[in-house]
N, C-alpha and C positions, 0 to 999 in steps of 0.2 A: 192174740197170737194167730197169724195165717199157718193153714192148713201144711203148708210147706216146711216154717218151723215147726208142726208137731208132727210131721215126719221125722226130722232130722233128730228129733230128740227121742226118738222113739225107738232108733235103729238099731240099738245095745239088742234086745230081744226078738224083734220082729222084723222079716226082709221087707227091703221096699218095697218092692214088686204086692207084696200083701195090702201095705199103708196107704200106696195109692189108689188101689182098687177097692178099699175100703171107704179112703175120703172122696175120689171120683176123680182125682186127675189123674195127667198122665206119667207115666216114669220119664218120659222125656223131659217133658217140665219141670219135674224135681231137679233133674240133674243141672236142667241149664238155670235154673235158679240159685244153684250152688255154687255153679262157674261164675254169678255174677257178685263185684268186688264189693266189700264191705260198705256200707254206708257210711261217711264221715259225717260228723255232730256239724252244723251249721256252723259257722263262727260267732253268730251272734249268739246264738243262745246260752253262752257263759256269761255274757255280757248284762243279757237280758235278765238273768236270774240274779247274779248281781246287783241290777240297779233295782229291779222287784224289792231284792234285799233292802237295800242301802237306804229307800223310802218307806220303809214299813210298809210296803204292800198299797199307799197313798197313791201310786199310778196305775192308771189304767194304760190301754191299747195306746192312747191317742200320745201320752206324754213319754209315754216307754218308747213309742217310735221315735218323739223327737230327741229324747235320750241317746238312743241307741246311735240314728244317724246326726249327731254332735259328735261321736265317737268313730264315725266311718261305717257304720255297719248300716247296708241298704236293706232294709223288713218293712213288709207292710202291715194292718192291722189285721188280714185277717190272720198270717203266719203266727204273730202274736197270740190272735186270741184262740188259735189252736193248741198252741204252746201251753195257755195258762189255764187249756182246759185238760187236756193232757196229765198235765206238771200237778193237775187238782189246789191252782191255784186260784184265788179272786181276791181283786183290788176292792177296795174300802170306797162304799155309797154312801151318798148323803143322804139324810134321813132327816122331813120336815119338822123343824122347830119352831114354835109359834111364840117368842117372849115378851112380854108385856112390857116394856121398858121406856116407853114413851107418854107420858105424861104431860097434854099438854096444860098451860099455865094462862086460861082466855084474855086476862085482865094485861097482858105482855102485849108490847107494840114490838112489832117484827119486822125483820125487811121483806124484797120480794124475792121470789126466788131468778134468782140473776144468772143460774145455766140455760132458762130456758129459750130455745131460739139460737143458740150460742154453741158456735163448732166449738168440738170436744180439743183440750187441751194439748197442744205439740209439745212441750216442754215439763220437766217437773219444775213443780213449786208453784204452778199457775191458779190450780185450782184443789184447793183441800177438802174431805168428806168426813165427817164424824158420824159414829151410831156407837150405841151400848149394847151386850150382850149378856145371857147371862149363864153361868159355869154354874154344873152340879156340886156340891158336895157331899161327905158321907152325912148320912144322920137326915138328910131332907132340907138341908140347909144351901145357902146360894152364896156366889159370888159374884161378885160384876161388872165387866171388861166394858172399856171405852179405847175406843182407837180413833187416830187418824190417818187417813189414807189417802197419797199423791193419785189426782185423779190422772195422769198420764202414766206412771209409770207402776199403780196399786202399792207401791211400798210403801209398809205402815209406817211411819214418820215419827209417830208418836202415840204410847199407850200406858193406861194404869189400868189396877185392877185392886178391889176392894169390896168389903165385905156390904157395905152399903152403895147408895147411886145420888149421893148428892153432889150442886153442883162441884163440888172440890174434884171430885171421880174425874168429869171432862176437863178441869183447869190444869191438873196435875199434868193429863196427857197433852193438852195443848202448848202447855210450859214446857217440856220434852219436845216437844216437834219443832216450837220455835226457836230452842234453843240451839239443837243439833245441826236445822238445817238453814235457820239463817235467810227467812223469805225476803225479795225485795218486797217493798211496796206495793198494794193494788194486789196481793193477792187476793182470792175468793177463797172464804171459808165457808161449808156450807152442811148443814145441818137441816132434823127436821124440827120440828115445835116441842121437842122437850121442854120442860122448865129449865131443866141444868144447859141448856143453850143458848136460850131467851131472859134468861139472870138479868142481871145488871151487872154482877162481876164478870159473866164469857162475857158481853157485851163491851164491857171497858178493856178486857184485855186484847179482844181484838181491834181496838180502837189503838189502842197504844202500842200495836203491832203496826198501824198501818197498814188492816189489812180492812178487806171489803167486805159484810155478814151475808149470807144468801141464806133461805129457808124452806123449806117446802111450802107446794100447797096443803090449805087445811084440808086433813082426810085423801090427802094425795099419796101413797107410799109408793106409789113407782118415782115419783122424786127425787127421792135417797135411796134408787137403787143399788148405787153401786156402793156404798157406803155397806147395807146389809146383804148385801151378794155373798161376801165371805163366807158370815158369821157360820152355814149349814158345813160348809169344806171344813172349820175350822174345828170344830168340834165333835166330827166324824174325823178324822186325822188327828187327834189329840186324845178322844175318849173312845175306846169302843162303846159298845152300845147297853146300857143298862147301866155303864159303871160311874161312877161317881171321883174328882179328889179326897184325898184323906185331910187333907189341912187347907186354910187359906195357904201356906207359906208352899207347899209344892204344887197348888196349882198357879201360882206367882214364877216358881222355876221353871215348872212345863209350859208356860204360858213364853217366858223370856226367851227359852231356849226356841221353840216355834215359830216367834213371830220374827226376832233380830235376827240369827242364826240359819236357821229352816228355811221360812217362807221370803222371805227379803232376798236372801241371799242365792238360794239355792234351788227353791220350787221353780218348777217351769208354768207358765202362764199362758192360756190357748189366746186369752188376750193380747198377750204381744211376744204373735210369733214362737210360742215355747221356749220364752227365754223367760229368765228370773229377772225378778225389780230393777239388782245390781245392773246383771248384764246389760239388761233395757237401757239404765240411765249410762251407764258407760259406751254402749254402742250411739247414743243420744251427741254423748261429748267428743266422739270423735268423727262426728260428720260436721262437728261447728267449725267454722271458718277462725 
């Protein structure tokens, strides 16, 4: 509260002439402080509070700005981050997760890894990324997600999730991505040295997809990184921190609604532009000839 408003709210009992000489300004200041016209609420900031709402609190400065100016309102980050210091609000951090879900399988003949060297994908469907992750549950028990994600435009294409990680886990989600989007030929699917990727059943299904296998190097994890880049966003916006699902079966619906829904559709991405997957690919389709 400035000195000024604890004049004016003071004035029931005490002259001003007392309030000023007591806080140290002048009576003239107060006055022409009073003369001056109300402050109006920014226009963004219904906006901003809004879409803070609307994402569970999952955006920060960077992606509220591009929210905001999708909607016409011009704010920068710092207005932002004064706003949501203000407002005693804070956006959701990721918080490092280290999951053991790679397992490789030495005795497996694998391919090479075929992004490397190789400008990054213009189109979706060119190039595919697999990794598994793994979901708390109550009691100390686990779950464990497999996705696949369009290396151009991040949307997940394809995912299961199960109480175990054999290869069926990565087949299932692969069998969804092929089915929904229908790759030509010659795509790149690509993977690190798990066992459930190096099988001989992923192996044959991507054979009879017609598509091409790529794999990391051994002991290489920057490889696959964009494959496990998500997983830390994904589960910091999904769980707060210490808690757990109660069942496989609702972390199956919080997991569905997240990834098809949410993230595909609607999260904004500093990778392309702060637009969603969707967007992405449909701004994609209408620049083609």
């Amino acid at each position: 509260m400035s000195r000024y408003q604890f004049i004016q709210d003071c004035t029931e009992p005490w002259p001003v002439q007392v309030l000023c000489r007591l806080l140290a300004v002048s009576t003239a200041g107060y006055y022409q402080w009073r003369q001056r016209p109300a402050a109006v609420p920014a226009p963004w900031l219904s906006a901003a509070q809004q879409a803070f709402t609307r994402h569970a609190a999952r955006y920060g400065t960077r992606r509220l700005r591009a929210e905001l100016r999708a909607e016409g309102h011009v704010v920068g980050r710092y207005a932002l981050r004064s706003w949501l210091h203000r407002a005693g609000l804070r956006a959701l951090s990721t918080r490092p997760q280290r999951p053991r879900t790679t397992v490789a399988d030495p005795a497996a003949v694998v391919a090479e890894n075929r992004l490397l060297g190789q400008p990054a994908p213009t189109a979706p469907n060119q190039v595919w990324v697999g990794d598994i992750t793994y979901l708390p549950l109550v009691g100390g028990r686990w779950c464990y997600l497999a996705t696949w994600r369009d290396a151009c435009s991040r949307r997940v294409v394809g995912w299961h999730l199960a109480a175990q990680m054999p290869t069926e886990l990565v087949l299932h989600a692969l069998e969804q991505a092929l089915t929904l989007r229908q790759p030509a030929p010659g795509l790149i699917i690509h993977a690190d040295r798990g066992s459930q990727y190096t099988s001989a059943a992923c192996r044959a299904r991507i054979d009879r997809a017609k598509a091409v296998p790529s794999f990391s190097r051994p002991g290489n994890p920057y490889d696959n990184a964009q494959a496990e880049a998500g997983w830390s966003t994904l589960k910091t916006e999904l769980l707060p921190p210490g808690t757990a699902f109660a069942s496989l079966e609702e972390a199956r619906l919080e997991v569905a609604y997240y990834l098809d829904t949410y993230f595909n559709l609607d999260r904004r991405h500093s990778a392309l532009g702060y637009r969603s997957p969707h967007q992405f690919e449909q701004d994609l389709k209408s620049t083609l000839p």
